[in-house]
C-alpha positions in Angstrom: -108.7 116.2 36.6 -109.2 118.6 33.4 -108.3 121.7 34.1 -109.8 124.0 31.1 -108.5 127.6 32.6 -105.2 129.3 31.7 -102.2 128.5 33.2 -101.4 132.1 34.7 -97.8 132.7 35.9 -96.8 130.6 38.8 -100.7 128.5 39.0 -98.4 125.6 38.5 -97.9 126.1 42.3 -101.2 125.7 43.1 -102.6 123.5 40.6 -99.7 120.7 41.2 -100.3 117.3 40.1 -100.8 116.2 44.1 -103.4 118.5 44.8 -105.3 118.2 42.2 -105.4 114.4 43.0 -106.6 115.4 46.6 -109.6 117.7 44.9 -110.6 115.0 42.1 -110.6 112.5 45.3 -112.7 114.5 47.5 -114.7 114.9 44.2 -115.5 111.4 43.0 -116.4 110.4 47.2 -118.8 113.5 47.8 -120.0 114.8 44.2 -123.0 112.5 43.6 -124.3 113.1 47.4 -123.7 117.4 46.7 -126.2 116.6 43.9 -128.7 114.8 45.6 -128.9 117.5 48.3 -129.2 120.2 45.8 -132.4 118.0 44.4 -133.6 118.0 47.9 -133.3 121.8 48.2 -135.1 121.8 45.1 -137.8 119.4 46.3 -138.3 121.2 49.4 -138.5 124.7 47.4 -141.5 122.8 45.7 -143.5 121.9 48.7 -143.3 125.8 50.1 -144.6 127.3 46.7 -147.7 124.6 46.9 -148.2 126.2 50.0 -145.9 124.0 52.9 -144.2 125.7 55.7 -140.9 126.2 58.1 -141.0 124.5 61.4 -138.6 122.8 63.7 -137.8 119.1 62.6 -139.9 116.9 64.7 -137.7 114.1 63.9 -134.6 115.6 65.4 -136.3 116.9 68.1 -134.2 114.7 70.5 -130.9 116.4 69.6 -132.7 119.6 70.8 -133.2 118.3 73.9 -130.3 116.2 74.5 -127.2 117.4 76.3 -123.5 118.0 74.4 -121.4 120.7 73.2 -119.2 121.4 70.4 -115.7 121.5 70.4 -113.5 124.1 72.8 -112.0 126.8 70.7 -109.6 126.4 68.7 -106.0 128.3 68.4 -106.5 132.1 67.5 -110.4 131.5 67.4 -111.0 131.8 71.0 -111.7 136.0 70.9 -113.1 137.2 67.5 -114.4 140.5 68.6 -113.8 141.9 65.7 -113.9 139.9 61.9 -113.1 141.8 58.8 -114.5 140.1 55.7 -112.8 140.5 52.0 -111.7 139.0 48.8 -108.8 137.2 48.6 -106.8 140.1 46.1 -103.1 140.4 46.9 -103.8 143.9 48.6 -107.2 143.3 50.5 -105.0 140.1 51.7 -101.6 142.3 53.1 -104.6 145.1 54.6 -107.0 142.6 56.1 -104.2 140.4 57.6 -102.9 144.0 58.9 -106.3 145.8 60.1 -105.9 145.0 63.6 -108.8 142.7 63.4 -109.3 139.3 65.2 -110.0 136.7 62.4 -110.1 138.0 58.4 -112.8 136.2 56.6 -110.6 135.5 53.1 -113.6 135.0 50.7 -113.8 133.2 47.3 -117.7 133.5 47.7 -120.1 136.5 47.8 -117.2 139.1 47.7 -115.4 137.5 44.9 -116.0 137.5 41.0 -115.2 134.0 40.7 -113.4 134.4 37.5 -110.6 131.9 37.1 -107.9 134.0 37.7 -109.0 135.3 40.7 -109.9 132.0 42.6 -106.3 130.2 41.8 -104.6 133.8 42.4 -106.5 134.4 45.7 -104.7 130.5 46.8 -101.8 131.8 45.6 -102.2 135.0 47.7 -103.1 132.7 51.2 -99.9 130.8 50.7 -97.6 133.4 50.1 -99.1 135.8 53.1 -98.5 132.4 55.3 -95.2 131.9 53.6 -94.6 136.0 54.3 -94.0 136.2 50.8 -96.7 138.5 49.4 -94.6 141.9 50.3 -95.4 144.6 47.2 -95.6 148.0 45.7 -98.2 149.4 43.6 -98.8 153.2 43.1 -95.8 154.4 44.7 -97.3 152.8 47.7 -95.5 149.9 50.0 -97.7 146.9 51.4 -96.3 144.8 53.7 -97.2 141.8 56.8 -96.8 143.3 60.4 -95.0 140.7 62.8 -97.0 137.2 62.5 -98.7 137.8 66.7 -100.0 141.0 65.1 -102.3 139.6 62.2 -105.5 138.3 61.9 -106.2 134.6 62.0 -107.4 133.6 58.3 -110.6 131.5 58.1 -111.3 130.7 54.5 -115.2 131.3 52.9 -115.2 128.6 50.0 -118.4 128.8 47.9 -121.6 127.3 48.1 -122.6 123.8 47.5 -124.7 125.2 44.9 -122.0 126.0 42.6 -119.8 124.9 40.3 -115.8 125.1 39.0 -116.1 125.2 35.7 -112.7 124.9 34.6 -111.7 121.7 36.5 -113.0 118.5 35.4 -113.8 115.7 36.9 -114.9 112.7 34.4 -115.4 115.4 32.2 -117.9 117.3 35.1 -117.3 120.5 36.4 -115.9 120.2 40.4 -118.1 121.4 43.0 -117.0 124.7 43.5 -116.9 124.2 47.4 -114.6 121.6 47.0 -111.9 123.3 44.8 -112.1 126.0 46.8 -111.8 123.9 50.6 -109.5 121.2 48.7 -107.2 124.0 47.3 -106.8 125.8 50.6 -106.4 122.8 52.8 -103.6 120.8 51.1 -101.5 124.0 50.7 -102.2 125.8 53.7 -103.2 122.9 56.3 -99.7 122.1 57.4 -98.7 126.0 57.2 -101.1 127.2 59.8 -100.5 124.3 62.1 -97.0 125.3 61.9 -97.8 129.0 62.8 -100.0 127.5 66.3 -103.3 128.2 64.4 -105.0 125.5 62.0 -107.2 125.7 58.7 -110.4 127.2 59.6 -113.8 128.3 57.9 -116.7 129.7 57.2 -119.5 127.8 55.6 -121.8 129.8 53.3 -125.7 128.9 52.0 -126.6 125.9 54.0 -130.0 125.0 54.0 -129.9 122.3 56.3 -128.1 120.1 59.1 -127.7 117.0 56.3 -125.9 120.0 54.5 -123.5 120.2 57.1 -123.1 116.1 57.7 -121.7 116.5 54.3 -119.5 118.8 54.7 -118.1 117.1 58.4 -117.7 114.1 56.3 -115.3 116.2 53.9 -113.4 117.3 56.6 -112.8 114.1 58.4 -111.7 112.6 55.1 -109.8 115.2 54.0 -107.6 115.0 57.4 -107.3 111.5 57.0 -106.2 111.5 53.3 -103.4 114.0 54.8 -102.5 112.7 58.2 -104.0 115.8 60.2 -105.1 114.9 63.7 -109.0 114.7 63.4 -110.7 117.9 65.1 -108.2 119.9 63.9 -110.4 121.6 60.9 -113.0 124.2 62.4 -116.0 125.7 60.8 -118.6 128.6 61.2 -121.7 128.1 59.4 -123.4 130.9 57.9 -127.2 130.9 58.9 -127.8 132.9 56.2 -131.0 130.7 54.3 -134.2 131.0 55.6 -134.5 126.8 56.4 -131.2 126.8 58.2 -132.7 129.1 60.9 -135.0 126.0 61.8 -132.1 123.9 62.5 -129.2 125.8 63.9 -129.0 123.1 66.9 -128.7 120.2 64.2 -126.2 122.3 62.4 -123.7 122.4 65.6 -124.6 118.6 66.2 -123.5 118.0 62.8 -120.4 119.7 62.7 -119.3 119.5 66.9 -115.9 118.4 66.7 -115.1 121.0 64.0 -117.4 123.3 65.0 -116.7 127.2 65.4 -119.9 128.4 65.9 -122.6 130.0 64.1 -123.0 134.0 62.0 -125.9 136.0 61.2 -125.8 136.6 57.6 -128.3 139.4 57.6 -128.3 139.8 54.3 -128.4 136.8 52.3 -131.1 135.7 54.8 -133.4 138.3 53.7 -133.1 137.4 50.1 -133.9 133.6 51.4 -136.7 134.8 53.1 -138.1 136.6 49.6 -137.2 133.6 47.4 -138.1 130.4 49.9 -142.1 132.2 50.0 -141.6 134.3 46.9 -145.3 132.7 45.4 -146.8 133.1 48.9 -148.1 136.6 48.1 -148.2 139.8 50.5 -147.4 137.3 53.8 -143.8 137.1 53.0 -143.5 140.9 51.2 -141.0 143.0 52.5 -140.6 146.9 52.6 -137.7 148.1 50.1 -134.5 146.9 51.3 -133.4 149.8 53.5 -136.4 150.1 55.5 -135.6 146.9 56.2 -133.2 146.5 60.2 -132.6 144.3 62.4 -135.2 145.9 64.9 -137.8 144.1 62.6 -139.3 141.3 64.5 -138.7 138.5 62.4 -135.1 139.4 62.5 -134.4 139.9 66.1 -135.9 136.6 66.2 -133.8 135.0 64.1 -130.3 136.7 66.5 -131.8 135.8 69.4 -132.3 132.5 68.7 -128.5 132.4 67.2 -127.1 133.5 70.1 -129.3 131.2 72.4 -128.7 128.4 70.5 -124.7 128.9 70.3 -124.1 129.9 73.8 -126.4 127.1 75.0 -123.9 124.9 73.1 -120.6 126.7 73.7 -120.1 127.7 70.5 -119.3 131.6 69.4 -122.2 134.0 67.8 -121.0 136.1 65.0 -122.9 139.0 64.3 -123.6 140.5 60.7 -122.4 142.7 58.3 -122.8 146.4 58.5 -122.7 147.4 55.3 -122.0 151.4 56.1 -118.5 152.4 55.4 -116.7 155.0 56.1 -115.5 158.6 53.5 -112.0 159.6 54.1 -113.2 162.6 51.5 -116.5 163.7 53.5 -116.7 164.1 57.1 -120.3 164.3 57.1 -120.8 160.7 55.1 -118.1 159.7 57.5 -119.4 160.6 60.8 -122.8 158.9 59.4 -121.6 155.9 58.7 -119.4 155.5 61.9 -122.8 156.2 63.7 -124.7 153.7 62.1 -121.9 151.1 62.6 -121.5 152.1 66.3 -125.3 151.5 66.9 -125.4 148.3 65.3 -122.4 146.8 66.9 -123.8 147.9 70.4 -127.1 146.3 69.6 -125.5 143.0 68.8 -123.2 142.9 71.6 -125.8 143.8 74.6 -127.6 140.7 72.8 -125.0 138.2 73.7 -123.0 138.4 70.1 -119.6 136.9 70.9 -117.9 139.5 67.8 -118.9 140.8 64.7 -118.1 141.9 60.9 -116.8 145.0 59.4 -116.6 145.1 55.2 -113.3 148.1 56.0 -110.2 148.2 58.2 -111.1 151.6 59.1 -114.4 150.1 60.8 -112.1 147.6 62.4 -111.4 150.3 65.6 -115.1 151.4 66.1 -116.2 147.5 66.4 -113.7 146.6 68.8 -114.3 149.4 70.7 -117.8 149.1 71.4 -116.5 145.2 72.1 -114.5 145.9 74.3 -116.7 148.1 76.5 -118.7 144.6 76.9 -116.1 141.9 76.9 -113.2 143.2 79.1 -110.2 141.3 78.8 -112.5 138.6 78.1 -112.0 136.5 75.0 -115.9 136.2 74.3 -119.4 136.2 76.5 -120.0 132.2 75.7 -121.1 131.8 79.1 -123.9 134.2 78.5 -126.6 131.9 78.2 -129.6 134.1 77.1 -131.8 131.5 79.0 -134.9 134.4 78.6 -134.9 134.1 74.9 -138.0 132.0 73.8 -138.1 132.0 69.9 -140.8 129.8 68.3 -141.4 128.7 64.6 -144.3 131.4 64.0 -141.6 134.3 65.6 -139.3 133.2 62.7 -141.9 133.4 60.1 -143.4 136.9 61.2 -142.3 138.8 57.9 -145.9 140.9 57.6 -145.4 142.3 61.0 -142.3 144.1 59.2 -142.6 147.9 58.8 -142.0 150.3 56.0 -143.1 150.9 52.3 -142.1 150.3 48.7 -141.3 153.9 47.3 -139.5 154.6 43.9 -136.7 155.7 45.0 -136.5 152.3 47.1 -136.9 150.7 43.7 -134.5 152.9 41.8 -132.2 152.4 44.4 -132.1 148.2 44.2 -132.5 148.8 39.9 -129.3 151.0 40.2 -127.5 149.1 43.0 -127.8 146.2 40.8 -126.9 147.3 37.9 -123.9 148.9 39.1 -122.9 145.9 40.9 -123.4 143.1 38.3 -121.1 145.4 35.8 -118.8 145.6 38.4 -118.7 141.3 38.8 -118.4 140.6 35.4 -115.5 143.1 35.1 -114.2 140.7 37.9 -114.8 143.0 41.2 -116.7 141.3 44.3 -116.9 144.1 46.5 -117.8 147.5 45.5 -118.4 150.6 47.6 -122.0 151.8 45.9 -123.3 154.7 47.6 -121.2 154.7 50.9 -122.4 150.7 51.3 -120.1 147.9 50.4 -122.1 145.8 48.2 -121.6 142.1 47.2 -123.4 139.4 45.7 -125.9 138.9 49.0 -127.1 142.5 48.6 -127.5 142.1 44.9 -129.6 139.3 45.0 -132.5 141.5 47.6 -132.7 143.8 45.0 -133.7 141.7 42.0 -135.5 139.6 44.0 -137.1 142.2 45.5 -138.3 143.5 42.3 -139.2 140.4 40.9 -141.5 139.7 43.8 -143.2 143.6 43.9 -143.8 142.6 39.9 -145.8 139.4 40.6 -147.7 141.1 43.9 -148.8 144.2 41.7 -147.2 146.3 44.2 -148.6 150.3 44.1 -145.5 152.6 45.4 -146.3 154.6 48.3 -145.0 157.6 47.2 -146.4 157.9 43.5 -149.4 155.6 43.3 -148.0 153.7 40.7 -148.0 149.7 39.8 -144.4 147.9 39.7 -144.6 146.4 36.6 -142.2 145.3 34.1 -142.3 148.3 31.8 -141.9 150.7 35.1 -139.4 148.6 36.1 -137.9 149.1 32.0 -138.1 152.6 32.1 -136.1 152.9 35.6 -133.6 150.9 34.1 -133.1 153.1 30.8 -133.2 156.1 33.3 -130.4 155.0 35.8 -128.1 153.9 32.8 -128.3 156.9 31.9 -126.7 158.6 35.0 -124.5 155.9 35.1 -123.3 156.6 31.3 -122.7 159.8 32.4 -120.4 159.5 35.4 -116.3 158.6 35.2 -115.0 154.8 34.4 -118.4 153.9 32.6 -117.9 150.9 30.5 -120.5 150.2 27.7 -120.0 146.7 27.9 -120.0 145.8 31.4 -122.9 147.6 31.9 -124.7 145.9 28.9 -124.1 142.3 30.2 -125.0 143.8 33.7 -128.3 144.6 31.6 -129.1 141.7 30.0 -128.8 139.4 33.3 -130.3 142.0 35.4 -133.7 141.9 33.3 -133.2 138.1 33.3 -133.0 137.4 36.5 -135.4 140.4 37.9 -138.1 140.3 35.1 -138.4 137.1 33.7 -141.3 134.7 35.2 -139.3 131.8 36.5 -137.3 132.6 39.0 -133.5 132.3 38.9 -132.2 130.4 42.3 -129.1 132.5 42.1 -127.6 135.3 40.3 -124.6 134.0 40.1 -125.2 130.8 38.1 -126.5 132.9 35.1 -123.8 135.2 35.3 -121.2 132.8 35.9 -122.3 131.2 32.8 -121.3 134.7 30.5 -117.8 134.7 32.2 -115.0 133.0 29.8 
């Protein structure tokens, strides 16, 4: 391996000879079949825009109907009431570890700016909290680990199989970015947890179908063999976060049973699925501005239900989403909104069957467990909550026009100036930012360009002013809400240019960028 990237004080630690051999080797055995699932994404992306459709898989319809069950639990996995979800910074790592939560979701994908010093710092960071190393001082302020029975178990997010590392080599190709990341983790940290009674666990993000996840169960059963760890021993929550996924949860557990975790809701990069998968499809698949936009809507509380069914029916755990709402230690008022909002949602998902949930700050950490706690007891989940009266059938999925709410311009001013704000702060090498009393990260990003890109090519008139979303509105707005933003504390000319420049790219132009991220990963050195 090639490893283009700076040497940064103390990467020599992570980026040893050994474990690079370990990456380049799950590289040269799984690279060329990553590639020729993304060309089947991209094959199947083609057959929806000439006017195909979701459904169940008839051809897998017997593993639907057969009987088994993933995996038991797995040490510190068996009660995750309460998940707290972060990049992998050397603070967010001491406060997440410390925020009373169940499991911390230490992530190198949507809430990290995968510049290169962040993803081999953020290993770094995981070794050194396991290592109770990571003890510091910043701002007059102490940060430090409580006893090890007092912190959250780790499970690691790697990024998607859509992206790459490009400043590791491989035969002079960039690694898959989902392998650095897993490879990285797993040789350094494998042993470590299994030494600490846990065991090296994660979360799966942007899989778009069960031959996804055979992939990524054949990485782990290599990857324990290559290092002697007892097979079964990885585990794994898959993120049903793209709109095709939905149609095969059950084939995703099959896949994955003797590593399997369970499944999340990821509320919010499933939304931007559902606007790019039917994005030519015309007003069908439109959706209201983003914040009209709950998870009372039909097509969404079809999409948990069926999650929780589907797990439960399996013996595997439901996750619930992200509620982006968090909390204002400077005004009560914001505060006592937010903790409102949060409350509701968490008691919605746990009367449905949700085994735990996520919280974006440690401060939410309390309310969720509270409100899980009032269902589970001293139980360690509701697994054996069947949700037998749930009935979810491919045309429930797909029910987007029976979605309520409008397009107004402050709905689009809001997802120009979210994004704006957002992208500046990625390239600047930020995640997760608190925009507006919401913790944004790439997921939310992407459903507002997307969202503007598709009210473009549907002519859409706002509700509120009569006018057309067109480019040169959508120009103007932009101009307007730089503006305010040039005018507030911390603006940075340049960020906010490049945040610009992809912004119109990826929002206005007429081909449709798959991700965000792969244009702006492309400006970052």
């Amino acid at each position: 391996m090639e490893i283009t990237g700076p040497m940064h004080d103390r990467f020599d630690q992570i980026l040893t000879p050994e474990a690079l051999g370990f990456v380049t080797a799950l590289q040269r055995e799984f690279g060329p079949r990553r590639l020729e699932l993304l060309a089947a994404r991209q094959a199947r992306q083609e057959e929806l825009s000439a006017g195909g459709t979701l459904d169940f898989l008839p051809e897998t319809k017997e593993v639907r109907e057969s009987e088994w069950r993933v995996a038991p639990p797995a040490p510190g996995l068996e009660d995750r009431r309460v998940e707290i979800t972060g990049p992998v910074d050397r603070k967010m790592t001491i406060n997440a570890l410390n925020s009373g939560a169940k499991v911390w979701l230490a992530d190198f994908e949507d809430a990290n700016s995968p510049l290169w010093d962040n993803c081999v710092s953020g290993h770094l960071n995981l070794r050194d909290a396991l290592d109770r190393a990571i003890d510091f001082e910043t701002g007059g302020k102490t940060y430090a680990l409580r006893p090890d029975e007092e912190l959250a178990t780790v499970v690691v997010r790697p990024r998607g199989w859509h992206l790459d590392e490009k400043h590791a080599l491989v035969d002079g190709r960039p690694v898959a970015a989902s392998l650095f990341d897993f490879g990285l983790y797993f040789f350094h940290c494998a042993q470590r947890q299994l030494d600490k009674g846990r065991g090296p666990y994660f979360y799966l993000a942007k899989l778009e179908s069960h031959l996804e996840a055979r992939l990524w169960n054949e990485v782990f059963v290599r990857a324990q063999e290559l290092l002697g760890i007892p097979q079964g021993t990885i585990r794994a929550t898959v993120l049903i976060e793209t709109y095709p996924a939905a149609f095969e949860m059950e084939e995703i557990l099959y896949e994955l049973r003797d590593h399997s975790a369970g499944l999340n809701a990821g509320r919010w990069d499933y939304l931007f699925s559902v606007i790019k998968k039917f994005r030519t499809r015309g007003r069908e698949f439109l959706l209201p501005e983003r914040n009209a936009v709950t998870m009372t809507a039909p097509f969404m509380r079809a999409y948990t239900e069926l999650l929780v069914r589907t797990c439960h029916k399996r013996g595997a755990h439901a996750i619930g989403g992200m509620a982006a709402f968090i909390p204002s230690r400077r005004d009560p008022e914001v505060n006592a909104t937010a903790l409102e909002k949060v409350r509701a949602d968490k008691t919605r998902e746990s009367g449905d069957g949700f085994d735990g949930s996520w919280v974006a700050h440690p401060d939410l950490v309390p309310i969720c467990r509270e409100v899980f706690d009032g269902v589970l007891g001293s139980r360690p989940n509701q697994i054996d909550r069947l949700r037998e009266d749930v009935s979810v059938s491919a045309s429930d999925l797909l029910a987007v026009s029976e979605t309520p709410g409008d397009i107004t311009e402050a709905g689009l001013r809001n997802n120009v100036d979210v994004a704006l704000r957002y992208l500046a702060a990625w390239m600047g090498g930020l995640g997760a930012v608190a925009i507006h009393n919401l913790m944004e990260d790439a997921a939310t990003a992407e459903i507002s360009r997307s969202q503007i890109w598709q009210w473009i090519h549907n002519g859409i008139t706002l509700a509120d002013t009569g006018e057309t979303v067109t480019k040169e509105l959508v120009e103007r707005i932009i101009g307007e809400e730089l503006a305010k933003a040039a005018a507030e504390p911390g603006y940075d000319e340049e960020l906010f240019g490049q945040a610009t420049a992809l912004f119109k790219e990826v929002a206005l132009d007429d081909d449709f960028a798959e991700f965000l991220t792969l244009p702006a990963y492309a400006r970052m050195p």
